[in-house]
PAKE-351260 format. One line per 4 residues: their letters; for each residue y, x, z of C-alpha. Coordinates in nm, 2 decimals, m for minus. Each point is the difference from the previous one (the first is absolute). Example, Ala and Ser with C-alpha at 12.3 -4.5 7.8 and 13.67 -1.06 7.14 Angstrom:
2
as = m0.45:1.23:0.78 ~ 0.34:0.14:m0.07
END
This chain:
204
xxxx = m4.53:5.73:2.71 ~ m0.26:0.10:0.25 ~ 0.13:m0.27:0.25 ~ m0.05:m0.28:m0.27
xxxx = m0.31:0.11:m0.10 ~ m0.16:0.02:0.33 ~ 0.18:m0.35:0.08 ~ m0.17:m0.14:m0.27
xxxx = m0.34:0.11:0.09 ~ 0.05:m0.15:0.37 ~ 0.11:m0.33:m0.13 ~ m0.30:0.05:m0.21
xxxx = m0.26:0.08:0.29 ~ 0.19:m0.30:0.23 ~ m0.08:m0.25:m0.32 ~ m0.37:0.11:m0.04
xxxx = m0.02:m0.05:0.41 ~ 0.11:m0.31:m0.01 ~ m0.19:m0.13:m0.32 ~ m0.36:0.12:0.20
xxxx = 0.13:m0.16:0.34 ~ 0.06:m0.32:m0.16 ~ m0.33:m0.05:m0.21 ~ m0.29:0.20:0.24
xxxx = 0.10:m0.22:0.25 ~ m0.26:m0.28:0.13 ~ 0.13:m0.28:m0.21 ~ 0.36:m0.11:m0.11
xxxx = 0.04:m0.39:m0.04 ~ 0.18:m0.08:m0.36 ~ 0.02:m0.23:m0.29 ~ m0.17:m0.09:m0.32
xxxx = 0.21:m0.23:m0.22 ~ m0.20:m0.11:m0.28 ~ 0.12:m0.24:m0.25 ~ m0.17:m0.32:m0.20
xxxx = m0.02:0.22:m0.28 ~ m0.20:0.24:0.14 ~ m0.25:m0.24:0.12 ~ m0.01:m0.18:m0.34
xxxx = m0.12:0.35:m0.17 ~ m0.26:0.05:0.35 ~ m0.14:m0.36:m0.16 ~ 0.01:0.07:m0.38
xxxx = m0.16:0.36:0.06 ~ m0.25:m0.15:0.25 ~ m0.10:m0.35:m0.14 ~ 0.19:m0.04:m0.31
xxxx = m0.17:0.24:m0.20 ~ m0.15:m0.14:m0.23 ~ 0.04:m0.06:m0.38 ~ 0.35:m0.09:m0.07
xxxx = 0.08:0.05:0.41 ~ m0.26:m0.30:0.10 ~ m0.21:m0.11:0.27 ~ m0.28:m0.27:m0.17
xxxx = m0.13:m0.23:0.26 ~ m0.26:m0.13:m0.23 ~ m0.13:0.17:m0.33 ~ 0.16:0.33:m0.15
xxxx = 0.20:0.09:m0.31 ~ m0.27:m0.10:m0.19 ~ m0.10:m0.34:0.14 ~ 0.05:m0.30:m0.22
xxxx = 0.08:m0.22:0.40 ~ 0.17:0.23:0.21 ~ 0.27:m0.04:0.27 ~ 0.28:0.29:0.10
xxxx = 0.28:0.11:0.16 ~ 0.27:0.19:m0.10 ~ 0.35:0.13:0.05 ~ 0.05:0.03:0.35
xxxx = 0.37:0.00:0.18 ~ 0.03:0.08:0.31 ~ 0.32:m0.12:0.21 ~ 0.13:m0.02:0.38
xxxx = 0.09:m0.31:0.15 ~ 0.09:m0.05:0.34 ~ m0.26:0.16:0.17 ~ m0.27:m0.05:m0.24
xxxx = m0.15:0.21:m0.31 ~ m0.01:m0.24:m0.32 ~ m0.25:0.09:m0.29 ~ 0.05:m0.19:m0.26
xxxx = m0.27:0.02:m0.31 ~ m0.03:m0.19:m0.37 ~ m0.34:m0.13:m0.06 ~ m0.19:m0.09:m0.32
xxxx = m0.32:m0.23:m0.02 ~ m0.19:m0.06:m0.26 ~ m0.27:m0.28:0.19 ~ m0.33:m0.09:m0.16
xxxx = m0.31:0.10:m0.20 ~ 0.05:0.23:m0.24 ~ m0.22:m0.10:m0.35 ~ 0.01:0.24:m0.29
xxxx = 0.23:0.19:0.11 ~ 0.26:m0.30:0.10 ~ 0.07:m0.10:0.34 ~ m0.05:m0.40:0.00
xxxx = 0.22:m0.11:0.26 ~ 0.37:m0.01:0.14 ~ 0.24:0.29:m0.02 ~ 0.23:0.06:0.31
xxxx = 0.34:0.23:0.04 ~ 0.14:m0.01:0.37 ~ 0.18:0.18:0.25 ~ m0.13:0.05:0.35
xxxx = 0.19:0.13:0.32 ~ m0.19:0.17:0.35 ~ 0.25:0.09:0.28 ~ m0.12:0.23:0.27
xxxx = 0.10:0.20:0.37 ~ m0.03:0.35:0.04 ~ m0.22:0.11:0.20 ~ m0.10:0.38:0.19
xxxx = m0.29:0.09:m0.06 ~ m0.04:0.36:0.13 ~ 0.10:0.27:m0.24 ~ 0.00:m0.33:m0.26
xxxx = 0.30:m0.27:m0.11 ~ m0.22:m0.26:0.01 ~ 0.04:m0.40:m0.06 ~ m0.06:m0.29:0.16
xxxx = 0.07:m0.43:m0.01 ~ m0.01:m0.04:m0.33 ~ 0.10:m0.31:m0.10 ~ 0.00:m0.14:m0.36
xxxx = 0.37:m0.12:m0.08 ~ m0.06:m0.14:m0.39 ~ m0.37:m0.12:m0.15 ~ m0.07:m0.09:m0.30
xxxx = m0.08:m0.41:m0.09 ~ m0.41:0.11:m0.11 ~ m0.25:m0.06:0.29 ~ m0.24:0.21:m0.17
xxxx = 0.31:0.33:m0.05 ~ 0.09:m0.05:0.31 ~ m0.37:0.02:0.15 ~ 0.01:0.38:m0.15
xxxx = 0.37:0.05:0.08 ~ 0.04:m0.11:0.38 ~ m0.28:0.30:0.07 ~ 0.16:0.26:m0.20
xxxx = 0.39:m0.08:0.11 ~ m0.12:m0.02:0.33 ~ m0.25:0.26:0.09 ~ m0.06:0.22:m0.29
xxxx = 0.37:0.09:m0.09 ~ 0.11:0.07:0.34 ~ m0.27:0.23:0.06 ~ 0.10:0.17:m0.30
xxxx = 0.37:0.08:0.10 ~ m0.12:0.18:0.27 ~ 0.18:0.36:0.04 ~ m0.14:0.29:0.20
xxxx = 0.34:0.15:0.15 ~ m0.17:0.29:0.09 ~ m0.16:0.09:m0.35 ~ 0.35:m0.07:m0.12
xxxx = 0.14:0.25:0.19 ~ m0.22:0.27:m0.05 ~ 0.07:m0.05:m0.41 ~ 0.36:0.04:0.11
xxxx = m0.03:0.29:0.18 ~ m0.29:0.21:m0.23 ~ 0.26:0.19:m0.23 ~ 0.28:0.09:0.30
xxxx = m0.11:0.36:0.03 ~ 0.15:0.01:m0.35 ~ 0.29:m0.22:m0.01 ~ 0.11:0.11:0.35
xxxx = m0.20:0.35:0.07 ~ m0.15:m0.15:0.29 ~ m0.36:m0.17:0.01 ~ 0.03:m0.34:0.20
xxxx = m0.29:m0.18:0.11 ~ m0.07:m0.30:0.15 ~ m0.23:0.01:0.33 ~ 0.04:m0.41:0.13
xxxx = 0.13:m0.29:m0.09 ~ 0.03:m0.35:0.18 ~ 0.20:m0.31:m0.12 ~ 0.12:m0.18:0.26
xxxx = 0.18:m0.33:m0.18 ~ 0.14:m0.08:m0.29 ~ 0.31:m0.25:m0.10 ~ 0.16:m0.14:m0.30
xxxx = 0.30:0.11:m0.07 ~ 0.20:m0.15:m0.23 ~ m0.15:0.19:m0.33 ~ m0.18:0.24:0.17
xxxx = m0.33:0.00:0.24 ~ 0.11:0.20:0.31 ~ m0.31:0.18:0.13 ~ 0.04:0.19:0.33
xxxx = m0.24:0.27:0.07 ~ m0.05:0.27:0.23 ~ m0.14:0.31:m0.21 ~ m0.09:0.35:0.08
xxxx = 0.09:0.29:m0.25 ~ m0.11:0.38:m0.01 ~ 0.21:0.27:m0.17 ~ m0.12:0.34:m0.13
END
């Protein structure tokens, strides 16, 4: 019995030995697979938060004219990021309490790269795959599919982390921290965004 239970406590001591060896060392290269969904809530939380989950381009909820975006879905293909958004216009003057003018219901598509940006999954080419048929929607839509809503998606890998790691000391008794992070590239794959990283952990 005393020859298993000192056994036990060896294995034990070899297993804590090797968890601090592997994490206090300078940095370990890894990946971070994230998927479309997880992007598509980093856009509603972030941009889409709204009234009813939109983003207005023109006016408010309480606008007679007003132009928005909603219901975002994000998708992989090939080795692009595709967004793809429903938009709502009503376009004209608004006179007691009506908006005088042409209503509009279309569908609009941005595709984008990933791109490294430090510590940040970052975005860049976007290039608009569907516009709508309305010169004057699509004055207020090229901006936002291409600048604003990239911007938007952005993702601190670093911050994200750190969220990920704040309640180890309870789940696994020891308190891990992270000291560095880089991100070196980033792919899609398949349904997943493969971001390689070199990070740096602490372990008390």
């Amino acid at each position: 019995m005393l020859k298993g239970i000192m056994r036990r406590l060896l294995l034990g001591l070899l297993l804590l030995f090797a968890v601090v060896f592997t994490t206090v060392c300078t940095a370990s290269a890894t990946e971070m697979k994230i998927s479309a969904k997880a992007l598509e809530r980093t856009l509603r939380t972030q941009l889409f938060n709204g009234p009813e989950g939109r983003y207005y381009m023109r006016g408010d909820a309480s606008s007679t004219c007003y132009v928005y975006a909603d219901s975002p879905h994000v998708s992989f293909v090939q080795d692009r990021i595709v967004v793809h958004v429903h938009t709502k216009a009503k376009l004209g003057t608004g006179v007691r309490g009506a908006c005088i003018g042409v209503s509009l219901t279309r569908d609009a598509d941005v595709s984008m790269i990933p791109n490294a940006e430090g510590e940040t999954i970052g975005f860049r080419d976007a290039r608009i795959e569907q516009l709508s048929d309305s010169r004057e929607l699509n004055f207020l839509l090229v901006p936002f599919l291409s600048r604003k809503l990239p911007q938007q998606m952005k993702v601190n890998a670093a911050d994200l982390m750190r969220q990920l790691l704040s309640r180890s000391a309870e789940t696994t008794g020891y308190a891990l921290s992270l000291s560095s992070l880089k991100i070196h590239s980033m792919i899609v794959q398949g349904e997943l965004l493969v971001v390689d990283i070199d990070a740096g952990m602490n372990v008390n």
